[in-house]
N, C-alpha and C positions, 0 to 999 in steps of 0.2 A: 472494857475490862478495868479493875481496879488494878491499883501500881502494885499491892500486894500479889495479887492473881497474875499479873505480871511477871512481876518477879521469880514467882514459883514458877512458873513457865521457863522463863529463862534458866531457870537452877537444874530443872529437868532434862530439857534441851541439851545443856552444858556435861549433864551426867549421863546423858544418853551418847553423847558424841564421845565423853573421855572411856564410856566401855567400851565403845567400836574401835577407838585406836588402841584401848590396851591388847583387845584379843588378836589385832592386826600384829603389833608389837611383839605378842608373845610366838604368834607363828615365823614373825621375820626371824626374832632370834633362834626359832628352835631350826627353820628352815636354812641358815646361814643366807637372810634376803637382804644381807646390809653389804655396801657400795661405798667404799674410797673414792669422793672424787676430791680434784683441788682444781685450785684458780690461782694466778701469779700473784704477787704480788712485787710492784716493781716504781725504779724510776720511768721519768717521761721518756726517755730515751734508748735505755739499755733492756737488752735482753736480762730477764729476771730469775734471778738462783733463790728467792724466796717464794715460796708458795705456800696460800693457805690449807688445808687439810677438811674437804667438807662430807658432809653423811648425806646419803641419799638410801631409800629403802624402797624396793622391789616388794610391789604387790602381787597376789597370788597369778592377777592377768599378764605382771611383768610391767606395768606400769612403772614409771618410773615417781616417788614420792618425793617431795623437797620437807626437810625434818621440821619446818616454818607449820607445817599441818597436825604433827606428831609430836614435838616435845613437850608442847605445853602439859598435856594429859601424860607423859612420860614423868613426867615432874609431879603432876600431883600423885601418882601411883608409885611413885620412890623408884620408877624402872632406868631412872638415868644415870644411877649410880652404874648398874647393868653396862650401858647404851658407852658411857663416857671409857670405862675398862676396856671393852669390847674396841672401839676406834685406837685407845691406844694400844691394846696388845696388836689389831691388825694391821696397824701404819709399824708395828717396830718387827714384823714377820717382814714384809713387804722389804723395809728399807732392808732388813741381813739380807736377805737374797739378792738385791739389786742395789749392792755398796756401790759396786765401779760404773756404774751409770749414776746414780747418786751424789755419789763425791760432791762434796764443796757447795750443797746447797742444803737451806735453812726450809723448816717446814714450819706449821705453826698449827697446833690442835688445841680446840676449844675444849674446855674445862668448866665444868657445871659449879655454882655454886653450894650443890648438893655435895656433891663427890667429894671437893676441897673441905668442906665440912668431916667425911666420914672420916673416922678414926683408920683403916684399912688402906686408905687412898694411896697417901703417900707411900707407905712400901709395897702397895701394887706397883707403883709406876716406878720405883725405883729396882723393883724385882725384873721388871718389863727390860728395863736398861742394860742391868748386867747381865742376864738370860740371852738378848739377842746381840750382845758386845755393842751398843747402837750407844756412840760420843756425843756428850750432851749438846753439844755443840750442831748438832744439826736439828736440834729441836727448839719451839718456842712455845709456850702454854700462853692460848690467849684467855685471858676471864674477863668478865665484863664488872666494871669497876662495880657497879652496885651489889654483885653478888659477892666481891673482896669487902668492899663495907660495911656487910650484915654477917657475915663467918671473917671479921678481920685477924682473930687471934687465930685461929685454925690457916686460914688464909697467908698469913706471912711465916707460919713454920711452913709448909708446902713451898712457898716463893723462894724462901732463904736456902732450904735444903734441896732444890734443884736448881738452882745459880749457882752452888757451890761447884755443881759436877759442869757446868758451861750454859745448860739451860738458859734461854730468853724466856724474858715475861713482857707480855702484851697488853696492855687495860682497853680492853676493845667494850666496846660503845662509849665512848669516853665524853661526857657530856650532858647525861641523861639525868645526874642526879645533882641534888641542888649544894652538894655537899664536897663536890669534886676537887676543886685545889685544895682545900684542906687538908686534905687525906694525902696531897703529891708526896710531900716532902716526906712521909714516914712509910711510905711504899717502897721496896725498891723496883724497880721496871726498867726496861730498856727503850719499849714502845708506845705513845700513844694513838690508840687506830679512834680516831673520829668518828663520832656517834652518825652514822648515813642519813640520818632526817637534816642534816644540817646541811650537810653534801645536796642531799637530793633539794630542799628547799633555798638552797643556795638567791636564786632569785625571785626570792618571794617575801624575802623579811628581810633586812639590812641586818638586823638582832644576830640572823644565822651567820653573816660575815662578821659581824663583832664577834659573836664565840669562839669563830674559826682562829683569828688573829690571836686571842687571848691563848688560846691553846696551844697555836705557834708560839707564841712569846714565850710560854712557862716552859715549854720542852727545850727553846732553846737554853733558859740561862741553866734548867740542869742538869743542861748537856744531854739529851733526850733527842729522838729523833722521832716523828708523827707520821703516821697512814692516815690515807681518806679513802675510804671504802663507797663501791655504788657509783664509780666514775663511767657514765652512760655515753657522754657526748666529750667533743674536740673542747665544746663551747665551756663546759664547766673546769673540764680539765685547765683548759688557760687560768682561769680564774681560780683555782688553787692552788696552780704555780704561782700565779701571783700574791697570794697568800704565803707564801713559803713553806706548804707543807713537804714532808720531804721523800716521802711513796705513796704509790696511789692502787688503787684495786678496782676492778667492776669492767662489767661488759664491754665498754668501748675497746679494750686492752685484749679481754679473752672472755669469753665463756667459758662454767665450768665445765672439766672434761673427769673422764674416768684417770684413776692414778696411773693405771698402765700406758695410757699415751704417754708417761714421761719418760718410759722407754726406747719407744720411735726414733 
């Protein structure tokens, strides 16, 4: 086959797979087949009051979906402005019902670079706040720094006007773009969650421990504290403590669960 004829294959392929997830997508939402789950986020030691906030989507068999299958094609079909409202109206129903088991811990919901863009956004999510009395303070918007770099002017009104009310902000994959400390000092943030290739290839490139260091170094002088997400084994984990990063996330610690186990 010629690289053209190729190509159109692959283009085909790509648009055949992203209408399969839309019409999956459109049935999840009309069926309510979307799933709170979280994962800790914690030190090496302590029981963890921070947790991430993840989306899982029920198929018609009840299959269980991981959104790594489905957002991409959510994103090209503009469905994750949808997708991103939907988790945050359902994480701020969840937490008013269940304050006093709740109390005193930190969640953290991802935030599309889509959505941060839309004009709508922010007074969705700040309608969300004062509707279910839910203190900003028990929230953290993760975004992933390359989608605050391409919507940065839309991006630091949303950042600024939800720090105001207690809000954390997170630059989760922190590392991925070639543009990354530049951009630190005119961010505001509380967190940076380390890009998981780096985590996961930890002993495979020296290059991934020099970026981990660099990233430790810059969080500390601006008073910044780092996640490293994808922590698998004992064996890496040592080797990120020794790094100094200062939380850590992934399966060794917990697999995800549904949000209602935080009730148990």
């Amino acid at each position: 086959l010629s690289i053209r004829r190729q190509r159109q294959m692959c283009i085909r392929d790509r648009t055949k797979t992203d209408l399969k997830w839309y019409d999956a997508i459109q049935k999840a939402l009309l069926n309510r087949r979307f799933e709170l789950w979280y994962q800790p986020i914690q030190n090496s030691t302590s029981i963890s009051s921070h947790h991430e906030v993840l989306l899982r989507m029920r198929s018609e068999n009840n299959d269980l979906i991981s959104p790594s299958l489905f957002m991409s094609s959510a994103d090209r079909f503009g469905m994750i402005f949808t997708i991103d409202k939907l988790v945050v109206d359902s994480f701020c129903q969840f937490y008013q019902k269940n304050q006093t088991q709740l109390k005193d811990k930190l969640f953290s919901i991802n935030i599309s670079g889509h959505s941060i863009s839309r004009t709508g956004f922010l007074p969705y999510v700040l309608n969300c706040l004062e509707k279910y009395s839910i203190q900003g303070s028990a929230l953290c918007f993760e975004i992933t720094e390359n989608e605050i770099i391409k919507n940065l002017d839309k991006a630091l009104v949303f950042i600024k006007q939800v720090r105001k009310l207690g809000c954390k902000i997170s630059l989760d994959d922190f590392g991925k773009g070639l543009t990354s400390f530049s951009y630190l000092k005119n961010i505001p943030y509380d967190y940076i969650k380390i890009d998981g290739q780096f985590i996961r290839e930890i002993n495979e490139n020296k290059i991934n421990t020099a970026v981990i260091k660099s990233i430790v170094y810059i969080a500390e002088v601006m008073e910044k504290e780092t996640i490293a997400e994808h922590i698998e084994s004992e064996e890496i984990l040592n080797q990120i403590v020794a790094l100094g990063v200062d939380y850590f996330q992934g399966n060794y610690f917990s697999e995800p669960h549904q949000i209602t186990k935080l009730l148990e």
